[in-house]
Backbone as CSV, one residue per row, in Angstrom:
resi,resn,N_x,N_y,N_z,CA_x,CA_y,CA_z,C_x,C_y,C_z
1,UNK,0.817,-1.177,0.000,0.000,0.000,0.000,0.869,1.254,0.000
2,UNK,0.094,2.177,-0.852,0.816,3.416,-0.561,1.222,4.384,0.856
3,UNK,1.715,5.183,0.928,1.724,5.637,2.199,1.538,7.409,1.821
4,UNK,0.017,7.513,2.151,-0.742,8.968,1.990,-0.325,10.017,2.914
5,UNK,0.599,9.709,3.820,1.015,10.901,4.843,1.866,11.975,4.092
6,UNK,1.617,13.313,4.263,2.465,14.287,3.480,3.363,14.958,3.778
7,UNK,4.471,15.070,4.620,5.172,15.901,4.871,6.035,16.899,4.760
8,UNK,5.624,17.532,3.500,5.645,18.325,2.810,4.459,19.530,3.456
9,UNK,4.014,19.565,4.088,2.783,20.400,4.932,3.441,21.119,5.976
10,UNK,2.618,22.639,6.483,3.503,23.138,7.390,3.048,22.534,8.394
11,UNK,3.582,22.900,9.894,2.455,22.867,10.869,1.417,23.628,10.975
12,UNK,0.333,22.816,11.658,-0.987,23.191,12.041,-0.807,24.456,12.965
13,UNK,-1.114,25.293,12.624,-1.464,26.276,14.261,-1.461,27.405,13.972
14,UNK,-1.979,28.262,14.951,-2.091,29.442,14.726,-0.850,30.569,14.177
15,UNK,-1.203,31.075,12.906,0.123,32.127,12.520,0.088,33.173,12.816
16,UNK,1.096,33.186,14.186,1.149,34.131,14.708,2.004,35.023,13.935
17,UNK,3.405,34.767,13.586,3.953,35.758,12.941,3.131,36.371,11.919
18,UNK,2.355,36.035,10.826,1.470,36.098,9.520,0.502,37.646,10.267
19,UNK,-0.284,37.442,11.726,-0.851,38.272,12.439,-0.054,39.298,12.720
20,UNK,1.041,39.229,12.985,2.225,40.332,13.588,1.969,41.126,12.370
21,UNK,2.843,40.858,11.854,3.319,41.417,10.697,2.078,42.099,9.979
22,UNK,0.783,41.848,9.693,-0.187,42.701,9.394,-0.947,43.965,10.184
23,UNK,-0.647,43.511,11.410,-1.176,44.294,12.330,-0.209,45.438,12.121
24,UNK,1.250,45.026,12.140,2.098,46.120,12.122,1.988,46.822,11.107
25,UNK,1.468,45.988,9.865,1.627,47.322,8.766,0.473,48.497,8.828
26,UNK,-1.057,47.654,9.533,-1.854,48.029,9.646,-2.013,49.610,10.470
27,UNK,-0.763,49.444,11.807,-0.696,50.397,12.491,0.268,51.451,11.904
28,UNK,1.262,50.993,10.956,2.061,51.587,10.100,1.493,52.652,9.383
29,UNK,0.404,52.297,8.374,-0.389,52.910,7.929,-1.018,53.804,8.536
30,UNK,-1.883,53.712,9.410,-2.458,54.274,10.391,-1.788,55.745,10.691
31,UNK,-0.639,55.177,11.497,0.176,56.240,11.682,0.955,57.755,10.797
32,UNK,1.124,56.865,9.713,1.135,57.799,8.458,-0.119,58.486,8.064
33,UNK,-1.144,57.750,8.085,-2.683,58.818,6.963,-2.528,59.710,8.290
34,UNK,-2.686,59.715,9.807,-2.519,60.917,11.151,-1.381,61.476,10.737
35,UNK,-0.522,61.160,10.349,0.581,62.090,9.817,0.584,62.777,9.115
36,UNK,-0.122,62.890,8.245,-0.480,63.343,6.615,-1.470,64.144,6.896
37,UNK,-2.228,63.580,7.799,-3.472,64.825,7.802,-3.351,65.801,8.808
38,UNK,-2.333,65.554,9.723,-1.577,66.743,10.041,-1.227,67.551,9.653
39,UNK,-0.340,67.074,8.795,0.935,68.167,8.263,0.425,69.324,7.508
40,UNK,0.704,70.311,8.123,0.075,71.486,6.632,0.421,71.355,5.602
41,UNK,-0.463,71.824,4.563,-0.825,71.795,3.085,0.194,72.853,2.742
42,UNK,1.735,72.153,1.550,2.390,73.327,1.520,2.474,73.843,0.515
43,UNK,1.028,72.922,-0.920,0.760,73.275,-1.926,-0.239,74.195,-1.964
44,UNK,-0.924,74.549,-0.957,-1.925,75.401,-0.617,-1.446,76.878,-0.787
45,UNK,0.042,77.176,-0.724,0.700,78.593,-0.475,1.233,79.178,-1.635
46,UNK,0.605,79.317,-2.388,0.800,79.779,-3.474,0.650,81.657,-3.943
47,UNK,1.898,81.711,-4.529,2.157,83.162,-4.431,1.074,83.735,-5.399
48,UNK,0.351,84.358,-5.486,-0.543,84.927,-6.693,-0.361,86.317,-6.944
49,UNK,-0.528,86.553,-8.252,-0.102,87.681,-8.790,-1.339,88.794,-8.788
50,UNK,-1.005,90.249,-8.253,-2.360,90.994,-8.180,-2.732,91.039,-9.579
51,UNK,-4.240,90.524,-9.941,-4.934,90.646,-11.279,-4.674,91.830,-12.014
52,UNK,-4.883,92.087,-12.712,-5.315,93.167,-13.494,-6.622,93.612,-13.766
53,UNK,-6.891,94.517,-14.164,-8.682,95.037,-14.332,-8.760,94.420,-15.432
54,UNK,-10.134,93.778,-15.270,-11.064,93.187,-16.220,-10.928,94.171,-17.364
55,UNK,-11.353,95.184,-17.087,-11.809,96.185,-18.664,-11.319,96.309,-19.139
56,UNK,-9.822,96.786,-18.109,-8.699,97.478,-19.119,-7.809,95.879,-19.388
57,UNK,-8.048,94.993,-19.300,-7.194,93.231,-20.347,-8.146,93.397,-21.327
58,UNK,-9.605,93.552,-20.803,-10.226,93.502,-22.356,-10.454,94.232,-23.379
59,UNK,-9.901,95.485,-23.099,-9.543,96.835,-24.166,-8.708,96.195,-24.702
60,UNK,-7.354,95.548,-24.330,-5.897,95.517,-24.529,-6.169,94.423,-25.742
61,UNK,-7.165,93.159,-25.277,-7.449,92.376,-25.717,-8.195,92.759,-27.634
62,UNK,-8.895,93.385,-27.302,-9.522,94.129,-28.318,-8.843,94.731,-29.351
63,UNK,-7.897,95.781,-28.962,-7.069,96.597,-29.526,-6.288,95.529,-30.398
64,UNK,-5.579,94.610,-29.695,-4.655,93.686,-30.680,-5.550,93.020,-31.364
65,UNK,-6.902,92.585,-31.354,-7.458,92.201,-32.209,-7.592,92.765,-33.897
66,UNK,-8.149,94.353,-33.367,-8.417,95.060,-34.091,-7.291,95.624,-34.725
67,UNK,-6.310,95.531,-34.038,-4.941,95.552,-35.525,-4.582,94.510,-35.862
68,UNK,-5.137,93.257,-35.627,-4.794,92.461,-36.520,-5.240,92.205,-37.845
69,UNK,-6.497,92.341,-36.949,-8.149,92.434,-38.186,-7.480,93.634,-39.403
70,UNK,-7.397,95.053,-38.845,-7.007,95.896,-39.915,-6.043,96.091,-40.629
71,UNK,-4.711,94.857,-40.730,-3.468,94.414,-41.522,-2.605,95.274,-40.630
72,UNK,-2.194,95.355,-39.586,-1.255,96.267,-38.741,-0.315,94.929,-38.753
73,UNK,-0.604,94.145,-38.620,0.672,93.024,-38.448,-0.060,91.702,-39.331
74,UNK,-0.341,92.497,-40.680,-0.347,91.074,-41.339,-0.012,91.495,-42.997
75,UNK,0.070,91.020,-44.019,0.400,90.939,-45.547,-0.978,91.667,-46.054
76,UNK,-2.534,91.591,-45.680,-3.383,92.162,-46.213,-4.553,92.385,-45.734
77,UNK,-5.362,93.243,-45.306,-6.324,93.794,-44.774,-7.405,92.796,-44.814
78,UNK,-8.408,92.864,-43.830,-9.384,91.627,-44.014,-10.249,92.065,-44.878
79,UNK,-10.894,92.725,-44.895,-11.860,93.769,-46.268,-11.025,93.235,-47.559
80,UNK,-10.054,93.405,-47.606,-8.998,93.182,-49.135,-9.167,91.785,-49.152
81,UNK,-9.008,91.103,-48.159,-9.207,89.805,-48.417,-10.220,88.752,-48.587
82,UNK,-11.371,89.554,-48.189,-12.130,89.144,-48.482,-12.888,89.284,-49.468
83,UNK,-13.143,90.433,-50.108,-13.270,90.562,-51.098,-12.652,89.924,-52.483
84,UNK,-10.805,89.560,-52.104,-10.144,88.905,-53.498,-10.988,87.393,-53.134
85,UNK,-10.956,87.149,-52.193,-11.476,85.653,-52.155,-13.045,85.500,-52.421
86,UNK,-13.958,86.178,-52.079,-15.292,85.828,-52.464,-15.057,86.251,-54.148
87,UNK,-14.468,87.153,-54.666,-14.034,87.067,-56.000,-13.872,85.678,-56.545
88,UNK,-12.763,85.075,-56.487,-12.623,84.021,-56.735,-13.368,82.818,-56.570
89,UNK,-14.037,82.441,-55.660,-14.779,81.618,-54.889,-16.373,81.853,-56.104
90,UNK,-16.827,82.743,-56.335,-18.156,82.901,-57.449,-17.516,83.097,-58.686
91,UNK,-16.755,82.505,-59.191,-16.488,82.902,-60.072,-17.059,80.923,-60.932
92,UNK,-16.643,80.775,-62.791,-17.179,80.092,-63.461,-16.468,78.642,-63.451
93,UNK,-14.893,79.191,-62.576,-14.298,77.828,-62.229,-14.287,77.091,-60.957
94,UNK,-14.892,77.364,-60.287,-16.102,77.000,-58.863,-16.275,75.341,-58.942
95,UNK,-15.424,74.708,-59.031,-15.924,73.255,-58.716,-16.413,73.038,-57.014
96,UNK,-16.127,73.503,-56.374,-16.584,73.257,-55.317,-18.220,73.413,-54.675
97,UNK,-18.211,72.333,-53.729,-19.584,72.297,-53.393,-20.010,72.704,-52.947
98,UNK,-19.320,73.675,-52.211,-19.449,74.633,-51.081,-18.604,75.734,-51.201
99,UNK,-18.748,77.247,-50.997,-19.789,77.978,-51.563,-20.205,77.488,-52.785
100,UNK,-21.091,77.573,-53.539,-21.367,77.430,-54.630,-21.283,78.591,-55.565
101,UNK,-21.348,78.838,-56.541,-21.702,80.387,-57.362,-23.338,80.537,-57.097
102,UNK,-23.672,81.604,-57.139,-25.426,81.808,-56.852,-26.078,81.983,-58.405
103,UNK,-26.935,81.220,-58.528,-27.758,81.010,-59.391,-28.059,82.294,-59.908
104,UNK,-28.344,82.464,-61.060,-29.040,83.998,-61.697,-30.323,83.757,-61.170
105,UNK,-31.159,85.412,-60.558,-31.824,85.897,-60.032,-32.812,85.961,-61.079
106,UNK,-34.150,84.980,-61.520,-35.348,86.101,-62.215,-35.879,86.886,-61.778
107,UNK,-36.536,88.180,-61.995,-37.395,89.177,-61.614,-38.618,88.515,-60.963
108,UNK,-38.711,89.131,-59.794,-40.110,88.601,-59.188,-41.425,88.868,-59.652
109,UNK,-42.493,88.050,-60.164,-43.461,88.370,-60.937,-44.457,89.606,-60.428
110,UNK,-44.986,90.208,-60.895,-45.588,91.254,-60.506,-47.247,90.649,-59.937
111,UNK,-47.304,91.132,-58.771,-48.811,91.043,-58.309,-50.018,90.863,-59.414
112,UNK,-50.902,90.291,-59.257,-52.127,90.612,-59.974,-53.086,91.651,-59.350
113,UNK,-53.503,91.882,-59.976,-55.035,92.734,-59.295,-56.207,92.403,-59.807
């Protein structure tokens, strides 16, 4: 007959070290999150810069717009440019599907009476 005994098995009994050792990390932990929620917040201290007025960023804001818009810092005025381009854009070589050229206009029929 075979012989089913295994001794390859630990002993039976309570693991105590296995208990130690969790408890300790347990209190480990512990001890740290009370630590942590102690400690002052030292991302909280942040130097901030006095704002500026709303109105006067959004004048400033404006102004550079409006020379950009009016060719102050560009190759051609937006009026100029828009105009060469809707030029082009209605014109008879218009493959595109979008704008399209606009259809000729008939005269609207006159009322009856």
């Amino acid at each position: 007959m075979a012989d089913h005994t295994n001794t390859d098995l630990p002993p039976r009994g309570f693991p105590l070290f296995t208990v130690a050792i969790t408890l300790a990390t347990l209190f480990a932990f512990l001890g740290l999150m009370v630590l942590a929620y102690r400690s002052p917040n030292y991302l909280d201290e942040t130097k901030t810069e006095p704002k500026a007025d709303p109105v006067a960023r959004l004048n400033e804001v404006k102004a550079r717009n409006e020379a950009v818009l009016n060719g102050t810092d560009s190759k051609m005025p937006v009026t100029k440019a828009t105009a060469e381009l809707l030029g082009k854009l209605k014109s008879e070589k218009d493959h595109m599907p979008f704008p399209a050229p606009e259809p000729p206009t008939a005269p609207a029929p006159a009322p009856k009476k």
